[in-house]
N, C-alpha and C positions, 0 to 999 in steps of 0.2 A: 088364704092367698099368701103365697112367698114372700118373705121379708124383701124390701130391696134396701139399697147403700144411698144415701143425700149424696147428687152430683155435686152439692156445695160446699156442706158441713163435714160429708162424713158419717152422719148420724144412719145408726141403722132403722129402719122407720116401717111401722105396715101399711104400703098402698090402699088405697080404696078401690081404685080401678089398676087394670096393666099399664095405664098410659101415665100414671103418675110417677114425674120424677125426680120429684122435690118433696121433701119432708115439711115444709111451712110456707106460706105465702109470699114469707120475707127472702126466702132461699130460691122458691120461682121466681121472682123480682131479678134478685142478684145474678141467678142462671141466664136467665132473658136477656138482660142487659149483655151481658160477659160473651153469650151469643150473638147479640148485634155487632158489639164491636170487633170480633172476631171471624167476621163472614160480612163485611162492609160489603166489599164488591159486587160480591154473589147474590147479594140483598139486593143489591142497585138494579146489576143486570137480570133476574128475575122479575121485580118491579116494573123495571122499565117494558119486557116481554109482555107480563100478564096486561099491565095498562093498554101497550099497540093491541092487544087483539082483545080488549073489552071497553076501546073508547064508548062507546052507544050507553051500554054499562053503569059508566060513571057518569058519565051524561045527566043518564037520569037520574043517579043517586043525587047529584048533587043539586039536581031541580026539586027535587023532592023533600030533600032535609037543607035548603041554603041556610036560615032559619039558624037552626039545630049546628051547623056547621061554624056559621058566624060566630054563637055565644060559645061555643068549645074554643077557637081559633084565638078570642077574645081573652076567655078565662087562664088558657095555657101562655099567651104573653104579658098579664100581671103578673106570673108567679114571680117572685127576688131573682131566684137563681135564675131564669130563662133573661129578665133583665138585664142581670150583672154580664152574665153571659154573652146578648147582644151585644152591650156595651165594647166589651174586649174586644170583641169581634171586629166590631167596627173601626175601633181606635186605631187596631192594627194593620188592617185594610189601609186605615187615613196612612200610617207611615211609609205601607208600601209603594202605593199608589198615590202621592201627592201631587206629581206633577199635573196626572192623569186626570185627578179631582178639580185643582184648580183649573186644567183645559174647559173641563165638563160645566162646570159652573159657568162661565164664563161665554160658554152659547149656550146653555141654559138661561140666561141672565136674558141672551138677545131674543128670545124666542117672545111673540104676544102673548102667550097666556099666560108665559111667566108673569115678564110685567106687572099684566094683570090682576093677576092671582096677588101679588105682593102688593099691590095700589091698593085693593082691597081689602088686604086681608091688615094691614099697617093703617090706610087713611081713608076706607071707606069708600072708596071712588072707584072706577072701572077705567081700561083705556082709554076708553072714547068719553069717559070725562075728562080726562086728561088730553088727552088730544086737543078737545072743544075749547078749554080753558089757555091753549096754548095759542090756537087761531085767535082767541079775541084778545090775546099779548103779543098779534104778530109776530110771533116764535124771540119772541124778545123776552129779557129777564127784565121783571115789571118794576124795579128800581133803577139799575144802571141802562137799561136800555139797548144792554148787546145782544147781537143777534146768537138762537141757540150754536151753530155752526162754529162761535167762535171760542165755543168751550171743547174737550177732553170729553167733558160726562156731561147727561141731559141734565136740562131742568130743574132742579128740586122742589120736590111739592112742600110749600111753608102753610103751617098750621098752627093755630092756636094752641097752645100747651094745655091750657084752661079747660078749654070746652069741645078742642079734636077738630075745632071747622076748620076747612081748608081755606087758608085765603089767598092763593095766587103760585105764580110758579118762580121759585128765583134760581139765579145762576146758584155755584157755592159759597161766593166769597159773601155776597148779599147774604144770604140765610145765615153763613157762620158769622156774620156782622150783627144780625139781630139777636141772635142767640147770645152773640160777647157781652149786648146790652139788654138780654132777659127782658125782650119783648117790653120797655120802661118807655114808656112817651117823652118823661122827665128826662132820663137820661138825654137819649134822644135829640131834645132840645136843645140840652148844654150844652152835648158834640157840638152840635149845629152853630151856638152862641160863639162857643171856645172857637172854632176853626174861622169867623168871620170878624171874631178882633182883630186889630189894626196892630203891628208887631210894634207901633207904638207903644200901644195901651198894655204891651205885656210886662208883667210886673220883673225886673230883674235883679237881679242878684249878683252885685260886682265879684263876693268871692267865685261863685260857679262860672259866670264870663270870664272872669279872670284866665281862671285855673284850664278852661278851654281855648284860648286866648282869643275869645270873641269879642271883647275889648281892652 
């Protein structure tokens, strides 16, 4: 058979068959690739051709091996570089379209199965727990007593740091109050102690009054 010439190397090489057009495996690799990216288009719109008139086709290929498809599909997005890859990809989307992202979120957020999905997938519970827990607090935050309507944002689900149980729904300032005092009984108290002394019984300090001219 005719010698032929490496489309990649250069190297002069003896074919095995006529259709061989690479001298090593590593040079078919590099040709292939070099070819992709240089016939984008043309790749797309072929693609796209053969796929419209073999919908049925793929159909069934893909009932046939889902399976088989899945762990490929799986195994090709562990690789680093396909990771790293996403990664950028994405980042860079996030700066083009930021506005656009934070819109999307934002009725994404309003939607039920968001909700949902995040009640559950955070504290265990589903909407319609949520809901239920909210009727028997009369849509009220189970401390202060205010009605949800008179907040910006819902309810906050307050839970045990400890053990993950839910124990009720509080406004924000409520929870971020419990949280100030690390869920502490003791502390708790003290507040409770400290705020119902008598301004009497506060102990003072003539420099500090002083210097405020409190007296």
């Amino acid at each position: 058979m005719v010698s032929k010439k490496c489309k990649v190397c250069g190297i002069i090489f003896s074919p095995v068959n006529s259709m061989q057009k690479y001298c090593s495996k590593e040079c078919r690799k590099t040709g292939r690739k070099k070819y992709r990216e240089d016939n984008k288009e043309r790749r797309r719109e072929y693609n796209k051709e053969w796929y419209k008139n073999n919908k049925e086709k793929v159909k069934k290929y893909n009932e046939e091996n889902a399976e088989k498809i899945k762990n490929r599909t799986k195994k090709y997005y562990q690789k680093p570089e396909v990771k790293e890859k996403r990664r950028l990809n994405f980042k860079k989307w996030e700066e083009e379209n930021t506005e656009h992202r934070k819109q999307y979120l934002k009725e994404y957020e309003q939607r039920p199965e968001a909700k949902s999905k995040r009640l559950e997938r955070i504290f265990g519970i589903t909407l319609f727990d949520y809901n239920e827990i909210l009727k028997k607090q009369n849509n009220c935050c189970y401390i202060c007593y205010k009605h949800k309507n008179e907040f910006n944002k819902r309810l906050a689900v307050d839970h045990d740091h400890k053990t993950g149980e839910v124990r009720g729904l509080l406004c924000m300032r409520c929870n971020s109050s419990l949280g100030g005092f690390e869920d502490n009984v003791d502390f708790l108290k003290r507040a409770i102690e400290y705020l119902r002394r008598s301004k009497d019984n506060i102990i003072k300090s003539d420099k500090i009054f002083r210097k405020y001219n409190v007296i």
